[in-house]
DRENGU-67732 format. One record per residue (C-alpha): residue in one letter; x, y, z. Coordinates in Angstrom, 1 decimal. Layout:
<nodes>
code,X,Y,Z
A,X,Y,Z
...
</nodes>
This chain:
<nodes>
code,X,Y,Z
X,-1.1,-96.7,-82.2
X,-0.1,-93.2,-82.4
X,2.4,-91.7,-85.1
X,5.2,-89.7,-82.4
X,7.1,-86.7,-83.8
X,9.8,-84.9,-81.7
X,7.5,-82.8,-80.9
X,4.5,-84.5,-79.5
X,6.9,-87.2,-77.9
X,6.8,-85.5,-74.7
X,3.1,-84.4,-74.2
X,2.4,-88.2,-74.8
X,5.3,-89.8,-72.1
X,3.8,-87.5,-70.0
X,0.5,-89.4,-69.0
X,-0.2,-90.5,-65.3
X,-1.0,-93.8,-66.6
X,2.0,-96.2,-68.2
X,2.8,-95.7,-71.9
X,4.5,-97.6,-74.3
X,6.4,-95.8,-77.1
X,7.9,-98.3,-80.0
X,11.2,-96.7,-81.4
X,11.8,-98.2,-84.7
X,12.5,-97.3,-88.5
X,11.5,-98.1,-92.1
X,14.3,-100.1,-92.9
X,14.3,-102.5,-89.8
X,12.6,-105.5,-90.9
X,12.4,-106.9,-86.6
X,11.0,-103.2,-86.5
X,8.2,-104.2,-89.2
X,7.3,-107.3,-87.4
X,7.2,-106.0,-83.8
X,4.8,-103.0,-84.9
X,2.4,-105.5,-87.2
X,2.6,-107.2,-83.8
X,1.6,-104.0,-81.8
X,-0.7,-103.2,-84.0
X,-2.7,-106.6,-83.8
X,-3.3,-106.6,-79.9
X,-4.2,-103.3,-80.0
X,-7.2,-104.1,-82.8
X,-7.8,-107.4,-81.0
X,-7.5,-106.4,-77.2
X,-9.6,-103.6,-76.2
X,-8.0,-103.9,-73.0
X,-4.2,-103.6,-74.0
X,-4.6,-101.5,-71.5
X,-2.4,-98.5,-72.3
X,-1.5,-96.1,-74.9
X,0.5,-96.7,-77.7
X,3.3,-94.9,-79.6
X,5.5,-94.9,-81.8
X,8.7,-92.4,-82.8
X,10.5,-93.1,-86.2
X,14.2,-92.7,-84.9
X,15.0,-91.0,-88.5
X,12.8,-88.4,-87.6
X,14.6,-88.0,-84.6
X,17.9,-88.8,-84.6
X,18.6,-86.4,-81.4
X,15.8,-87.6,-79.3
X,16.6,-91.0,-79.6
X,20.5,-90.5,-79.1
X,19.1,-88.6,-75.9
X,17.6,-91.6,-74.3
X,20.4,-93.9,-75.5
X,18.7,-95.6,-78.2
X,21.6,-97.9,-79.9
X,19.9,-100.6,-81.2
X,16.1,-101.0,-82.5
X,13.6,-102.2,-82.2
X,13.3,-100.5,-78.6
X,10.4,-100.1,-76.8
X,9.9,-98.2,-73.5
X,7.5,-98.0,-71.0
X,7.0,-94.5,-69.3
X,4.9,-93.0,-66.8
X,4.9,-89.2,-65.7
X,8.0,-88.5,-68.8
X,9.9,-91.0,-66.1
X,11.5,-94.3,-68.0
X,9.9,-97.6,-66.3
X,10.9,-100.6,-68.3
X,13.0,-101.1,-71.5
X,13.2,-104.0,-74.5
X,15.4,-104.2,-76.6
X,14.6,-106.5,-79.8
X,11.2,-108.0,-80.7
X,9.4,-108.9,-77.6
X,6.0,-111.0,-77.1
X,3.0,-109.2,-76.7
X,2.3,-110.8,-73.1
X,5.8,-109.6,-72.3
X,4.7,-106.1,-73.0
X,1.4,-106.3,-71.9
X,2.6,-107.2,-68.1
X,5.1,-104.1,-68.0
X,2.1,-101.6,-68.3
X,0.6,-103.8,-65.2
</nodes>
C-alpha cells in the first residue's frame, strides 16, 4: 500500500488501470481494521490485482471534503482520476477485489 499525500493523490488516481485509494484516519478504529485487512491481501495475493492507496483525511481535510468524504472508512475505486465505485464502512476483501475486475 502506498502512503497518499495531497499531493501525490492525483498522479496516483490517474492510472489507466483501476485503483483503490483507502481514506481513513488514526483515530478510526473500523479504519485500523479495514487497512490491517488491505494490507494482508496485498502481502498474501500477488494478484490483488491493482494498486493500493491510502490518504489520511487529516492530512487532507480539503481533498476529502472535495470528493464528499463524510464518513470513514471510505474506499474508492478510480480509473483515469474518474470515480468508479464507492464503500463506505469496512468491506470484505472479495468485495473489493471484484470492483477492480
Amino acid at each position: 500500500m502506498i502512503d497518499l499525500t495531497k499531493e501525490s493523490f492525483q498522479e496516483f488516481i490517474s492510472s489507466d488501470s483501476k485503483v483503490l485509494v483507502d481514506f481513513w484516519a488514526t483515530w478510526c478504529g473500523p479504519c485500523q481494521m479495514q487497512g490491517k485487512m488491505l494490507h494482508q491481501a496485498a502481502e498474501e495475493d500477488a494478484a490483488f490485482g491493482a494498486k493500493v492507496g491510502k490518504l489520511n483525511v487529516d492530512d487532507a481535510q480539503k481533498l476529502a471534503a472535495d470528493l464528499g468524504i463524510d464518513a470513514i472508512p471510505a474506499l474508492i475505486v478510480f480509473q483515469k482520476g474518474k470515480e468508479v465505485t464507492r464503500f463506505v464502512g469496512v468491506q470484505d476483501i472479495a468485495k473489493l477485489k471484484a470492483a477492480l475486475e
